[in-house]
PQR file of N, CA, C, O and H, with PARSE charges and radii, in Angstrom:
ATOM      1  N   UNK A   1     -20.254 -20.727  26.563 -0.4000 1.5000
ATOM      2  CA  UNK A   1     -19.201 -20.624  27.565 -0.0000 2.0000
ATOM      3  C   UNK A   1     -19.837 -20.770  28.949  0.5500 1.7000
ATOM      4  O   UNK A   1     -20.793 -20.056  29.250 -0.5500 1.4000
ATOM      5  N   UNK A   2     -19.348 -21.655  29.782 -0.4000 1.5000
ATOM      6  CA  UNK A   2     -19.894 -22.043  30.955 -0.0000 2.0000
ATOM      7  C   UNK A   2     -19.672 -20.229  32.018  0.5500 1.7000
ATOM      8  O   UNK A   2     -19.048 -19.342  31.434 -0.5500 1.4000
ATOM      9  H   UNK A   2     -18.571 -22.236  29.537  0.4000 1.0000
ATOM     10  N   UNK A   3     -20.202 -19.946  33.395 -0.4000 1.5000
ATOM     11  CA  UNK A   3     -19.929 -18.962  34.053 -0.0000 2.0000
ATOM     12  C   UNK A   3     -18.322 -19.737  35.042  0.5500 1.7000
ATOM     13  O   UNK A   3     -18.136 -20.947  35.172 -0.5500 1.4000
ATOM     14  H   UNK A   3     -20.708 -20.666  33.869  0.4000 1.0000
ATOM     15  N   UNK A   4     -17.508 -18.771  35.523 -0.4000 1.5000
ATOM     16  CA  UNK A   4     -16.830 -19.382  36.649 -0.0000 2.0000
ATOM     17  C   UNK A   4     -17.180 -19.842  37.736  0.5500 1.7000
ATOM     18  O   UNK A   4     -18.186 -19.376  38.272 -0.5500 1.4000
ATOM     19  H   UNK A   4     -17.659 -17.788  35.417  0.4000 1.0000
ATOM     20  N   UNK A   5     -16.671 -20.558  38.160 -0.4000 1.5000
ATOM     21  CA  UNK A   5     -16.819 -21.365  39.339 -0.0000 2.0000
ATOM     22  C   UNK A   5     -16.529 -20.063  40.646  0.5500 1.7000
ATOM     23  O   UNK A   5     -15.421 -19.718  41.055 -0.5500 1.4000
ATOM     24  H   UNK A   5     -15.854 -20.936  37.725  0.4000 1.0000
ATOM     25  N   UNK A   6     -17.741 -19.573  41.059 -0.4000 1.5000
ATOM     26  CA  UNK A   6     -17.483 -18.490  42.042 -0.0000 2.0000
ATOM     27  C   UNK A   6     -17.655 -19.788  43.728  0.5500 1.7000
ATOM     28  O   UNK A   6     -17.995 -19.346  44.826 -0.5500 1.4000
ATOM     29  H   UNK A   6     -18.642 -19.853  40.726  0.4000 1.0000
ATOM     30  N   UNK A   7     -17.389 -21.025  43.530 -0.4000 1.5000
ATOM     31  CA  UNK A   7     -18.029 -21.410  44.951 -0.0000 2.0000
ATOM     32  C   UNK A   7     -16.897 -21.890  45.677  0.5500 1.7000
ATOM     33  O   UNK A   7     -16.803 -22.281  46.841 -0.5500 1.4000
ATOM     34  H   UNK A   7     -17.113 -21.384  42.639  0.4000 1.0000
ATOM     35  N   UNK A   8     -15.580 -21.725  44.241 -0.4000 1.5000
ATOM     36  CA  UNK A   8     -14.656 -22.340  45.351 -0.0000 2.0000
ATOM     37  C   UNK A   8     -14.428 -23.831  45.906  0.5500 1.7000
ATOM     38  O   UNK A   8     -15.115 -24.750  45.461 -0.5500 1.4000
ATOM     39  H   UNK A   8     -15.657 -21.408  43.295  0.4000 1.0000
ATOM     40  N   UNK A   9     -13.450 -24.050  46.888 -0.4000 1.5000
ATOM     41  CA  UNK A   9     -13.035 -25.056  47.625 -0.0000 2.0000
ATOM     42  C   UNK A   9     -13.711 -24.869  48.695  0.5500 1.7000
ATOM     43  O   UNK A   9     -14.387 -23.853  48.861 -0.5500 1.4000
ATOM     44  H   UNK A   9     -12.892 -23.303  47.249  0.4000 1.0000
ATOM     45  N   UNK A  10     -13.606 -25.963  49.692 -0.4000 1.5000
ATOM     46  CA  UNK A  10     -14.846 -25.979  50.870 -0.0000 2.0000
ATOM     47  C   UNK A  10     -13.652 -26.283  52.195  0.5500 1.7000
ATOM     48  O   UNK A  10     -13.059 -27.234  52.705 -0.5500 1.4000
ATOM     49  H   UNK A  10     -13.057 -26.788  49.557  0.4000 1.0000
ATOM     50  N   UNK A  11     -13.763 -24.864  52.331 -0.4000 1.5000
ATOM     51  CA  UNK A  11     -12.691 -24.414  54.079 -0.0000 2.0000
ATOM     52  C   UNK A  11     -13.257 -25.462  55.119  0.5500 1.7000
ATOM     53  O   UNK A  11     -14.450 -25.502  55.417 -0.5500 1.4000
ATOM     54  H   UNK A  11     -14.245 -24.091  51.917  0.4000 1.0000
ATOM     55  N   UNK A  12     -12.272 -26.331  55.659 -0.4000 1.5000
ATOM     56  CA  UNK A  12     -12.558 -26.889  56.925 -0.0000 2.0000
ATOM     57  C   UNK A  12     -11.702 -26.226  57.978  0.5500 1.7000
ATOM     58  O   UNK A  12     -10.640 -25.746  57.580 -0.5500 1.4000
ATOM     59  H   UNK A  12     -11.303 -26.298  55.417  0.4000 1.0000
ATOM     60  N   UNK A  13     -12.055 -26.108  59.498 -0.4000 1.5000
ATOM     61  CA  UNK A  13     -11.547 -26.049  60.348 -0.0000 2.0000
ATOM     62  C   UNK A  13     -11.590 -26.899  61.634  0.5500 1.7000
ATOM     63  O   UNK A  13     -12.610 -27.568  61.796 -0.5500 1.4000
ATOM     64  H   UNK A  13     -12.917 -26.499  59.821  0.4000 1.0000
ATOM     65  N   UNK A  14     -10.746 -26.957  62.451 -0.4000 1.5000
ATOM     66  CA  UNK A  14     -11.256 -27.688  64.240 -0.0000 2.0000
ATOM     67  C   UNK A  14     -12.386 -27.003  64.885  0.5500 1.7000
ATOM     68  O   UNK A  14     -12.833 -25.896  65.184 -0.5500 1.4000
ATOM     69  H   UNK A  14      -9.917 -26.414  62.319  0.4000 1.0000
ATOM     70  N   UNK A  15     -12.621 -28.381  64.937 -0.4000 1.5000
ATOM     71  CA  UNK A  15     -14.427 -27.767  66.185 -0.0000 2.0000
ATOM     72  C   UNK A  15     -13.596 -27.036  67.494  0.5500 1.7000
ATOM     73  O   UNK A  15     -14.069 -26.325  68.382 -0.5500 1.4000
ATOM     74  H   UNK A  15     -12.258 -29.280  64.694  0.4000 1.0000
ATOM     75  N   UNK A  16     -12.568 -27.355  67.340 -0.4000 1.5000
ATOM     76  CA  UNK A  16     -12.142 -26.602  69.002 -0.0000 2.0000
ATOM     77  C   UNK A  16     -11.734 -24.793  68.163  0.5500 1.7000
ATOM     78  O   UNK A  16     -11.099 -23.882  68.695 -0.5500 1.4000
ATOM     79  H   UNK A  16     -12.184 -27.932  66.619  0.4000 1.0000
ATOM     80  N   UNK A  17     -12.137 -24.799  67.270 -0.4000 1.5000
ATOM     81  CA  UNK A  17     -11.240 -23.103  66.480 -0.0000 2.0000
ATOM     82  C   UNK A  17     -12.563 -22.708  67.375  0.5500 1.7000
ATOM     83  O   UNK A  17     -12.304 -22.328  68.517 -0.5500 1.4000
ATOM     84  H   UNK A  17     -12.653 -25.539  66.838  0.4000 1.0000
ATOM     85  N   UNK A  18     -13.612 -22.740  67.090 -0.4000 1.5000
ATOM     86  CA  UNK A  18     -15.017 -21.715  67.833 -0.0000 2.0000
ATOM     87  C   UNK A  18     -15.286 -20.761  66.735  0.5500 1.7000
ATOM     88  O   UNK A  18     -15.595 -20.968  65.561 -0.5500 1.4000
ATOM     89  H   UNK A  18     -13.823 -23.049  66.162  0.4000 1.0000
ATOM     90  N   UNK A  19     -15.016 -19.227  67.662 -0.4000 1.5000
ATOM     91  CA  UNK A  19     -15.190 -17.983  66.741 -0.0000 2.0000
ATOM     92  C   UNK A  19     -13.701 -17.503  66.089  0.5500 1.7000
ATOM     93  O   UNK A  19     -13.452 -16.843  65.080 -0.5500 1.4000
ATOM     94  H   UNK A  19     -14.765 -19.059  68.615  0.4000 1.0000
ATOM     95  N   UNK A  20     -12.642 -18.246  67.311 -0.4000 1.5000
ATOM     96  CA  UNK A  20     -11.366 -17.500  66.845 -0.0000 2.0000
ATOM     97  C   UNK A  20     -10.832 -18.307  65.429  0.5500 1.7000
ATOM     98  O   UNK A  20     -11.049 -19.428  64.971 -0.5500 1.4000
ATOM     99  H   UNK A  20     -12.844 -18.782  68.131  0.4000 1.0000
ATOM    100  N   UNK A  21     -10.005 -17.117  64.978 -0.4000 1.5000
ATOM    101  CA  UNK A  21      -9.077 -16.987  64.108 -0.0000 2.0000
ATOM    102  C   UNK A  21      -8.316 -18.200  64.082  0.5500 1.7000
ATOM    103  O   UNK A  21      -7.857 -18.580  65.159 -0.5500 1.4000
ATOM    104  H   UNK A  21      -9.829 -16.206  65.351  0.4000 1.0000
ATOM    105  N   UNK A  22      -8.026 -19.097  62.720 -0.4000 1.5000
ATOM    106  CA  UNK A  22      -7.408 -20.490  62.800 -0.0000 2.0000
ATOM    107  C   UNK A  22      -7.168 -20.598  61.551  0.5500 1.7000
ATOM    108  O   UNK A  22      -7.653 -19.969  60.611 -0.5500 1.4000
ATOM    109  H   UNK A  22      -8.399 -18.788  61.845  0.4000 1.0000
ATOM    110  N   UNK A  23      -6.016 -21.828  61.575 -0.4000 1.5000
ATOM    111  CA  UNK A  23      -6.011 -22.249  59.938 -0.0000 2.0000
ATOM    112  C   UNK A  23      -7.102 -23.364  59.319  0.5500 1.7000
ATOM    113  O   UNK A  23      -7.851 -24.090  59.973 -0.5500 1.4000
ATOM    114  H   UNK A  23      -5.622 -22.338  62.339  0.4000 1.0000
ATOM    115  N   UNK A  24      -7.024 -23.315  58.473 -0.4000 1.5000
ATOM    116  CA  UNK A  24      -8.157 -23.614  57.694 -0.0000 2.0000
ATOM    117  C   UNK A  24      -7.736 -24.772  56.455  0.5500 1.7000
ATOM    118  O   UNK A  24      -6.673 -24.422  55.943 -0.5500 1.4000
ATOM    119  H   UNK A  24      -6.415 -22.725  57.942  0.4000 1.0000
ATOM    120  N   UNK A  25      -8.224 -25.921  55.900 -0.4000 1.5000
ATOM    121  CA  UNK A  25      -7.818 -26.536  55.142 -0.0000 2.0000
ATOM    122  C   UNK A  25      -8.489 -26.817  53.819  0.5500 1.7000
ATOM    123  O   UNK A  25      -9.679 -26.982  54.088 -0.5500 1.4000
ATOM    124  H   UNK A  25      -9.088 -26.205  56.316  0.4000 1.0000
ATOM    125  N   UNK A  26      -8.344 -26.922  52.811 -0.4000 1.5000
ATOM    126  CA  UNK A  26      -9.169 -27.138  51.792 -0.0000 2.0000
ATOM    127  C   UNK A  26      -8.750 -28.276  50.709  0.5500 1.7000
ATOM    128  O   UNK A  26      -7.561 -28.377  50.406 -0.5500 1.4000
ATOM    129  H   UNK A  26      -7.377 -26.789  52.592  0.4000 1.0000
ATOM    130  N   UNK A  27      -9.589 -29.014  50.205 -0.4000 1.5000
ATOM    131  CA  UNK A  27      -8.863 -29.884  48.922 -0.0000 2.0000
ATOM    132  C   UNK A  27      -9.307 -29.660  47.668  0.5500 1.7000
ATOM    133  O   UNK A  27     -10.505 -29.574  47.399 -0.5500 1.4000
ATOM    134  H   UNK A  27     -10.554 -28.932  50.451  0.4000 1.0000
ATOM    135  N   UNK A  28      -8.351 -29.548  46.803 -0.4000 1.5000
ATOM    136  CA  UNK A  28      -8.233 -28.574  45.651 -0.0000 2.0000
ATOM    137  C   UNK A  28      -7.190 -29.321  44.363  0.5500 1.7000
ATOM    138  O   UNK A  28      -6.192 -30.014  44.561 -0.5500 1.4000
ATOM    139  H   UNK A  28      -7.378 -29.618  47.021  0.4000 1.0000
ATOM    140  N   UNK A  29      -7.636 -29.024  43.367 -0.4000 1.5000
ATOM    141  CA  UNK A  29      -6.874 -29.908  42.516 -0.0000 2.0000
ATOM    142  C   UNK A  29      -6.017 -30.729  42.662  0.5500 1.7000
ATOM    143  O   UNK A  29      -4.877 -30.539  42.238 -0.5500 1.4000
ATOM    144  H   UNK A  29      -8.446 -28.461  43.206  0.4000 1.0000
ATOM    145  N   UNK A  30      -6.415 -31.930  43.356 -0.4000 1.5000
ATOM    146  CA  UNK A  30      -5.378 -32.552  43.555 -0.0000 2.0000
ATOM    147  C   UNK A  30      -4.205 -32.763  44.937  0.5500 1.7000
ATOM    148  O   UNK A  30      -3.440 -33.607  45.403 -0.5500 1.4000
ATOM    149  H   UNK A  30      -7.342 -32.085  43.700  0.4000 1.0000
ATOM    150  N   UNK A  31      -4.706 -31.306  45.187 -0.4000 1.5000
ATOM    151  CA  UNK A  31      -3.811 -31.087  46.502 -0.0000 2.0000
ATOM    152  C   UNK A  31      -4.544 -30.691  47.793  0.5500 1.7000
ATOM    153  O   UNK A  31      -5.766 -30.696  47.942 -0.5500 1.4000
ATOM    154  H   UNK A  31      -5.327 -30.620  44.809  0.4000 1.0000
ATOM    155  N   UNK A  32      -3.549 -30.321  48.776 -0.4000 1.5000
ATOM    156  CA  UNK A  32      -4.407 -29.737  50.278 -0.0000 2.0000
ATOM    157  C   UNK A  32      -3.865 -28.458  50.423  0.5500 1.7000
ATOM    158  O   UNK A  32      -2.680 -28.325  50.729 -0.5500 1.4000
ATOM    159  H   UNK A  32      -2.557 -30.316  48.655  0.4000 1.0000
ATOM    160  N   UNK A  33      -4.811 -27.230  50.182 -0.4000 1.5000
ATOM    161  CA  UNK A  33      -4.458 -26.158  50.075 -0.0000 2.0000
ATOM    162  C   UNK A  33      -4.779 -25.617  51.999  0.5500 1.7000
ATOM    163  O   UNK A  33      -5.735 -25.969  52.690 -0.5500 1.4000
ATOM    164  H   UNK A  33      -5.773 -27.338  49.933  0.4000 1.0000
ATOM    165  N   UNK A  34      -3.889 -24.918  52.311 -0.4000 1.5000
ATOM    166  CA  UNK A  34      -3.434 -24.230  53.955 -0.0000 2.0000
ATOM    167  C   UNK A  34      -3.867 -22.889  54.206  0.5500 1.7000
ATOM    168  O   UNK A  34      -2.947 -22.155  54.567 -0.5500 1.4000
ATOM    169  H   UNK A  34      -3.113 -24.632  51.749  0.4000 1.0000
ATOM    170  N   UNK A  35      -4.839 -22.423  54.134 -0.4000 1.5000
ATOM    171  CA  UNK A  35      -5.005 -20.491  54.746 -0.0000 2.0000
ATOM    172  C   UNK A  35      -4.635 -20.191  56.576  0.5500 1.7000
ATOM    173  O   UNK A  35      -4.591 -20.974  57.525 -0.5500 1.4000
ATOM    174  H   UNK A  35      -5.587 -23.019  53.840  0.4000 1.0000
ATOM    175  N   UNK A  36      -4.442 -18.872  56.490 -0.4000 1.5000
ATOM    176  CA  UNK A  36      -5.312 -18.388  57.744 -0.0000 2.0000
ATOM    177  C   UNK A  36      -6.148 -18.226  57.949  0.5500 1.7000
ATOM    178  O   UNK A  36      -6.254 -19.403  58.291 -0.5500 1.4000
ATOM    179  H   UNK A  36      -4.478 -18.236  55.720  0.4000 1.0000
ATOM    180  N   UNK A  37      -7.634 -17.630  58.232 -0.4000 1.5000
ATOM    181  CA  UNK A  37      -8.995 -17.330  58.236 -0.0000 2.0000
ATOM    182  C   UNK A  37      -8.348 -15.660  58.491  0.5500 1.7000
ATOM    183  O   UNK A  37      -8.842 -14.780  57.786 -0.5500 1.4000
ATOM    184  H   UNK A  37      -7.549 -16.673  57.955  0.4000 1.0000
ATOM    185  N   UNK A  38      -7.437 -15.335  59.330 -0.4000 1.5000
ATOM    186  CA  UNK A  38      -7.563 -13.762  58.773 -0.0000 2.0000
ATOM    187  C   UNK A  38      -6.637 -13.421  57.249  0.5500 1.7000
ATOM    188  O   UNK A  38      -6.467 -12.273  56.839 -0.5500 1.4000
ATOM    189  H   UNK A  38      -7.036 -16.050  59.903  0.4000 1.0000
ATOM    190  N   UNK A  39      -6.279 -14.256  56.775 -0.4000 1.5000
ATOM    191  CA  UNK A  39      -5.467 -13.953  55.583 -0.0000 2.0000
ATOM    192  C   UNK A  39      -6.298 -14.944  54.896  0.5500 1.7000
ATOM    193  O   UNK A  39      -5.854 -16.092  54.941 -0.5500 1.4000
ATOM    194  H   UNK A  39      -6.417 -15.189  57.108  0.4000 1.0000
ATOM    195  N   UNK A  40      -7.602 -14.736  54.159 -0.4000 1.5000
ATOM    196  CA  UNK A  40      -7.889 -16.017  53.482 -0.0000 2.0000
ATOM    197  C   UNK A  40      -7.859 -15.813  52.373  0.5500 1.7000
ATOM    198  O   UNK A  40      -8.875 -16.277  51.854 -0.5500 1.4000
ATOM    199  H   UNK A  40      -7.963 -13.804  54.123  0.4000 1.0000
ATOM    200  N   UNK A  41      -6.726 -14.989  51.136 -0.4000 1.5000
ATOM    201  CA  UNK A  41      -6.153 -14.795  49.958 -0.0000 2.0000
ATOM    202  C   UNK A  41      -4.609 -15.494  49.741  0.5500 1.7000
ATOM    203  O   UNK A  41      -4.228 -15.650  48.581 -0.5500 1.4000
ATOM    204  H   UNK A  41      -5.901 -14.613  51.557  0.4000 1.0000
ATOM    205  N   UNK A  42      -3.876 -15.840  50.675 -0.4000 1.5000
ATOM    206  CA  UNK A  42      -2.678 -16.372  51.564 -0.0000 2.0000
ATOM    207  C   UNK A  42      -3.086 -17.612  51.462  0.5500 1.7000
ATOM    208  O   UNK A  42      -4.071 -18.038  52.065 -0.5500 1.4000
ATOM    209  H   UNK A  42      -4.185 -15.713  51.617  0.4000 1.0000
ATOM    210  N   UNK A  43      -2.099 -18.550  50.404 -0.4000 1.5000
ATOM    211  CA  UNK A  43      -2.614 -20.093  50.554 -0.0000 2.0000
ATOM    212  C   UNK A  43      -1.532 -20.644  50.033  0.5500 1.7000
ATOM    213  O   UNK A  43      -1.142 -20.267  48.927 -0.5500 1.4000
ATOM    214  H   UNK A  43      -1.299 -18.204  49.914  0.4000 1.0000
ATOM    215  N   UNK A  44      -0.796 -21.724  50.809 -0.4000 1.5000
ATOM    216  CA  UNK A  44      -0.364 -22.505  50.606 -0.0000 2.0000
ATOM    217  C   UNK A  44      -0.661 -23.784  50.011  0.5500 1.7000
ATOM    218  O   UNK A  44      -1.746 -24.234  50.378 -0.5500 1.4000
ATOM    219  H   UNK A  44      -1.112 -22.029  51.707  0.4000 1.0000
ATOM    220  N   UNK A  45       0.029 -24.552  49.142 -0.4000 1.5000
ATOM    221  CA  UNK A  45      -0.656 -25.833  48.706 -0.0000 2.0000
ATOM    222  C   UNK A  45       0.489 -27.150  48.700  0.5500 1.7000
ATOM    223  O   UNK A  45       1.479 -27.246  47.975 -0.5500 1.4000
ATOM    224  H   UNK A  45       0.910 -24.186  48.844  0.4000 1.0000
ATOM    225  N   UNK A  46       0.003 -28.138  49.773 -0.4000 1.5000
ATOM    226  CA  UNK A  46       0.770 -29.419  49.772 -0.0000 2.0000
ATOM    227  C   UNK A  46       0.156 -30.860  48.622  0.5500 1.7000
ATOM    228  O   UNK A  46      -0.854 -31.002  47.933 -0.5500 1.4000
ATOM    229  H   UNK A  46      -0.801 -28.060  50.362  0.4000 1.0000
ATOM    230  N   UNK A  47       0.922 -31.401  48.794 -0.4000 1.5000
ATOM    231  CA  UNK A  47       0.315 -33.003  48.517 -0.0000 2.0000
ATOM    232  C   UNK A  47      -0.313 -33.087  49.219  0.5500 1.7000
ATOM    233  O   UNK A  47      -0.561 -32.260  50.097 -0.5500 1.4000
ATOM    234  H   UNK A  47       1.743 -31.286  49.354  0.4000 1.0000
ATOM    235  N   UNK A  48      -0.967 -34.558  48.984 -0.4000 1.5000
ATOM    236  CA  UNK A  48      -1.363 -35.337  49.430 -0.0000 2.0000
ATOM    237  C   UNK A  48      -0.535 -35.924  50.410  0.5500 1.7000
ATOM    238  O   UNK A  48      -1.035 -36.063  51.527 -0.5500 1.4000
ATOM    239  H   UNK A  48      -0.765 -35.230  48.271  0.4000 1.0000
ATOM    240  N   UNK A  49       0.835 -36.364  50.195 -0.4000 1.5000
ATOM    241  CA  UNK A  49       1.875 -37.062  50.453 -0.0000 2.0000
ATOM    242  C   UNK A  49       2.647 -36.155  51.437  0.5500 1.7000
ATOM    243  O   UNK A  49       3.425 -36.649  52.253 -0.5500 1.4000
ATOM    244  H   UNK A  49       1.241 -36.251  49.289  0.4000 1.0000
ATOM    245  N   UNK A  50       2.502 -35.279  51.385 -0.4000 1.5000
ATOM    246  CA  UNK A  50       3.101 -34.390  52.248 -0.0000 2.0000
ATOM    247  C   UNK A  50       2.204 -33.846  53.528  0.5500 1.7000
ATOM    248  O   UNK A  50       2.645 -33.854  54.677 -0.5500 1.4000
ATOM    249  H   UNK A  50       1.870 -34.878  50.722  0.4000 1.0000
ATOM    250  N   UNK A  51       0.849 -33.360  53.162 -0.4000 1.5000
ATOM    251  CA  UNK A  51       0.293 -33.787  54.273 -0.0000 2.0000
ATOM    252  C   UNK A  51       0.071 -34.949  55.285  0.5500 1.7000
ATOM    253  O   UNK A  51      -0.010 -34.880  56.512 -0.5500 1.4000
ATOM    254  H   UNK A  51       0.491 -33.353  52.229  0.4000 1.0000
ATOM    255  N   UNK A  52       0.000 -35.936  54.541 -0.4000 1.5000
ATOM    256  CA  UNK A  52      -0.087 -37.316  55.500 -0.0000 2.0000
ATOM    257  C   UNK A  52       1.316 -37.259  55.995  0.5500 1.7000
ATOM    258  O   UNK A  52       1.328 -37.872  57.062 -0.5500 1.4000
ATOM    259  H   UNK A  52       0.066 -35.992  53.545  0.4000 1.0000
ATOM    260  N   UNK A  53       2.452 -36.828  55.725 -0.4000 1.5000
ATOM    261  CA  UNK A  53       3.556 -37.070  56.579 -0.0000 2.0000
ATOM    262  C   UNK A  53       3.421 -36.063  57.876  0.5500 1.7000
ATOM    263  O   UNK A  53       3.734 -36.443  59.004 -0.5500 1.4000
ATOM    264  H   UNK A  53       2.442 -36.331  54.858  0.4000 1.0000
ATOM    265  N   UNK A  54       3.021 -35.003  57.656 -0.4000 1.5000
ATOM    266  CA  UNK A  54       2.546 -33.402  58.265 -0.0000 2.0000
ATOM    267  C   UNK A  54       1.689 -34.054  59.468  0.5500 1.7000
ATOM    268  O   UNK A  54       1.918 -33.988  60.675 -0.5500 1.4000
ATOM    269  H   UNK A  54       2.766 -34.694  56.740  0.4000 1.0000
ATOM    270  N   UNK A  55       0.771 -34.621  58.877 -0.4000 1.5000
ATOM    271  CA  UNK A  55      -0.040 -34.944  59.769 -0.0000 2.0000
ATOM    272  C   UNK A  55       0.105 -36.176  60.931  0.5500 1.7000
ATOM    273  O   UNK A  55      -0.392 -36.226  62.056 -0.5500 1.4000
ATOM    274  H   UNK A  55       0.585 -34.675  57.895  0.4000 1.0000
ATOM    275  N   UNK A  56       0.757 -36.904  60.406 -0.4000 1.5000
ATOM    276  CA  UNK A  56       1.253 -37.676  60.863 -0.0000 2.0000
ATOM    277  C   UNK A  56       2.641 -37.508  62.150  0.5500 1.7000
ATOM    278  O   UNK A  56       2.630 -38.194  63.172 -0.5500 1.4000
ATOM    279  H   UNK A  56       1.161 -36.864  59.492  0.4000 1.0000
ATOM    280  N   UNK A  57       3.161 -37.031  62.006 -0.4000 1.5000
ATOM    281  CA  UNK A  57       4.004 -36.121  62.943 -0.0000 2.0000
ATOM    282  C   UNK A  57       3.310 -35.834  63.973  0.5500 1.7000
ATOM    283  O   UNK A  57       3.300 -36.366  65.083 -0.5500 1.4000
ATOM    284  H   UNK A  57       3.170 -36.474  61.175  0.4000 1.0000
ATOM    285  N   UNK A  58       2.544 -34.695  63.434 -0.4000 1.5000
ATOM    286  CA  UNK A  58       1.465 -34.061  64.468 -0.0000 2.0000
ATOM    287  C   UNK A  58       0.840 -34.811  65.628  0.5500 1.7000
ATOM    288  O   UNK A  58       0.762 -34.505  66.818 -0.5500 1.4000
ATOM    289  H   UNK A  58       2.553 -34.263  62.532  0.4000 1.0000
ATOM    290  N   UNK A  59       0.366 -36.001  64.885 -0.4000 1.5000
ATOM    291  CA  UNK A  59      -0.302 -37.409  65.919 -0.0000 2.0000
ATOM    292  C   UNK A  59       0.674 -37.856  66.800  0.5500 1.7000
ATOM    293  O   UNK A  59       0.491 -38.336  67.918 -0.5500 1.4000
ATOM    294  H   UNK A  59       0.430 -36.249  63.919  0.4000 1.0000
ATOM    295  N   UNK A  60       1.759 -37.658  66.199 -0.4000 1.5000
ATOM    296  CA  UNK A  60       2.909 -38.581  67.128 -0.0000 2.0000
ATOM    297  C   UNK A  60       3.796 -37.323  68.477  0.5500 1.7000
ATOM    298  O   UNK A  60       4.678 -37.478  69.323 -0.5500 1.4000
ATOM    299  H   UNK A  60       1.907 -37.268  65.291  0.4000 1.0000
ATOM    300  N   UNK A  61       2.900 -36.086  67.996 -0.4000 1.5000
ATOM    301  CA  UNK A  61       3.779 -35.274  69.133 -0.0000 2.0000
ATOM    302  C   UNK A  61       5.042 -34.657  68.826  0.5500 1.7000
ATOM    303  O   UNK A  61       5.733 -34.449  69.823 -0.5500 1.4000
ATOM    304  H   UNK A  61       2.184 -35.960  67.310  0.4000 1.0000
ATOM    305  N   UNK A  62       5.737 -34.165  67.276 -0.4000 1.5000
ATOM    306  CA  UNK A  62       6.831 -34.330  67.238 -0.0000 2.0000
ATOM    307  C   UNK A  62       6.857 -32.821  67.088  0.5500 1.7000
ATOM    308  O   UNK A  62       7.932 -32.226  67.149 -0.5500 1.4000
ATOM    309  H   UNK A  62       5.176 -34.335  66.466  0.4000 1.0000
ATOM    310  N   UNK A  63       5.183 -31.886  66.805 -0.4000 1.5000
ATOM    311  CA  UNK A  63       5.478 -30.676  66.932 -0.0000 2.0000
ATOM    312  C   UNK A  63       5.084 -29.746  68.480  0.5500 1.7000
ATOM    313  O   UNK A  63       4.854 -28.551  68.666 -0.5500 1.4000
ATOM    314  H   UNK A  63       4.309 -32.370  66.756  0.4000 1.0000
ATOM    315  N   UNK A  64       5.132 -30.742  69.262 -0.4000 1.5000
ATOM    316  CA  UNK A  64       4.518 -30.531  70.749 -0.0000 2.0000
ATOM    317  C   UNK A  64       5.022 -29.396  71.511  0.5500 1.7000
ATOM    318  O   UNK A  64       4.454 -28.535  72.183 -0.5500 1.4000
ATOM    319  H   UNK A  64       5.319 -31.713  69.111  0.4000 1.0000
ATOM    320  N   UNK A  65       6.616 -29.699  71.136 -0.4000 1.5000
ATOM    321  CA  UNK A  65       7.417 -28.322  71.865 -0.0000 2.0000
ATOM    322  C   UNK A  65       7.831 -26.904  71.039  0.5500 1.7000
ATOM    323  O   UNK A  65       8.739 -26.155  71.400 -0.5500 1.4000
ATOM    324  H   UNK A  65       7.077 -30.398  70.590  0.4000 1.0000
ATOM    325  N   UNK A  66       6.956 -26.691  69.831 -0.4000 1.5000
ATOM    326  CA  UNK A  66       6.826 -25.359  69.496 -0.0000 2.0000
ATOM    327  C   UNK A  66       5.635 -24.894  70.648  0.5500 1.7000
ATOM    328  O   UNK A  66       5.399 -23.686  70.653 -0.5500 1.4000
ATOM    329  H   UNK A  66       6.219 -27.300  69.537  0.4000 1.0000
ATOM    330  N   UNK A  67       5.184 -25.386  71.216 -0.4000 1.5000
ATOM    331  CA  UNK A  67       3.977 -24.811  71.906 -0.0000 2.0000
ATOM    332  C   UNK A  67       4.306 -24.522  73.178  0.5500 1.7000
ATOM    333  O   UNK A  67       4.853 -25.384  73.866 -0.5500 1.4000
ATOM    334  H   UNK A  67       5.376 -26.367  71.212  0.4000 1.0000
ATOM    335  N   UNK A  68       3.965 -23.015  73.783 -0.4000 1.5000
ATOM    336  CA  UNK A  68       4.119 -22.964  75.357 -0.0000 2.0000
ATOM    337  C   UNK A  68       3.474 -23.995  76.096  0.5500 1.7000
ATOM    338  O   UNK A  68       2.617 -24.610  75.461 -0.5500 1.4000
ATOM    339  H   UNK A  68       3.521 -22.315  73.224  0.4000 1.0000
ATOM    340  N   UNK A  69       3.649 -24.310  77.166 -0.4000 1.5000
ATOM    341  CA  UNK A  69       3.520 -25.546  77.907 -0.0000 2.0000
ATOM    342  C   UNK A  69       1.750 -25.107  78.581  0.5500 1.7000
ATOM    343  O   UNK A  69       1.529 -23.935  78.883 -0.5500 1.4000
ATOM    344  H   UNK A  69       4.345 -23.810  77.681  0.4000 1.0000
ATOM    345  N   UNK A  70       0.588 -26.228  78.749 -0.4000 1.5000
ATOM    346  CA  UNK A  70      -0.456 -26.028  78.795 -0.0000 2.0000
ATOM    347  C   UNK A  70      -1.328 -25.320  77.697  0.5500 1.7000
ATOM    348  O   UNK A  70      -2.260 -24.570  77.986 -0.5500 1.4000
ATOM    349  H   UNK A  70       0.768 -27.180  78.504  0.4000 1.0000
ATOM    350  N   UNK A  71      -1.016 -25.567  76.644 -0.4000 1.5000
ATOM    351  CA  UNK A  71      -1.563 -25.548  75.458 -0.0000 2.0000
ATOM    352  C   UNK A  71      -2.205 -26.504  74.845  0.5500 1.7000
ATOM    353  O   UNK A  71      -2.662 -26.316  73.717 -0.5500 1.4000
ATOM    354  H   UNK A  71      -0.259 -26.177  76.410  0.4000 1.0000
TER
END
């Protein structure tokens, strides 16, 4: 019997996160799994297909005005 896999998925974040607290992304069977870094038991999991639309948005500005202004 092989041991479990204790190493996990491999957390990326933005070089602009630093020390603070951010979400975090990982790819994982198939999919793109979503944490917080202070909740990192808390995980969401998209497509593929659903991220590239996600992300894609994002590029285009369409989630610009959830954000206070100078952000």
């Amino acid at each position: 019997m092989n041991p479990p896999d204790r190493t996990g998925p491999t957390w990326i974040k933005s070089s602009r996160s630093g020390n603070n607290a951010c979400v975090e992304l990982a790819a994982t069977s198939g999919m793109i799994a979503v944490r917080h870094s202070k909740a990192p038991d808390l995980r969401l999991l998209y497509t593929y297909a659903e991220m590239a639309a996600f992300l894609e948005a994002a590029k285009n500005g369409e989630f610009d005005h959830l954000l206070p202004t100078g952000e």
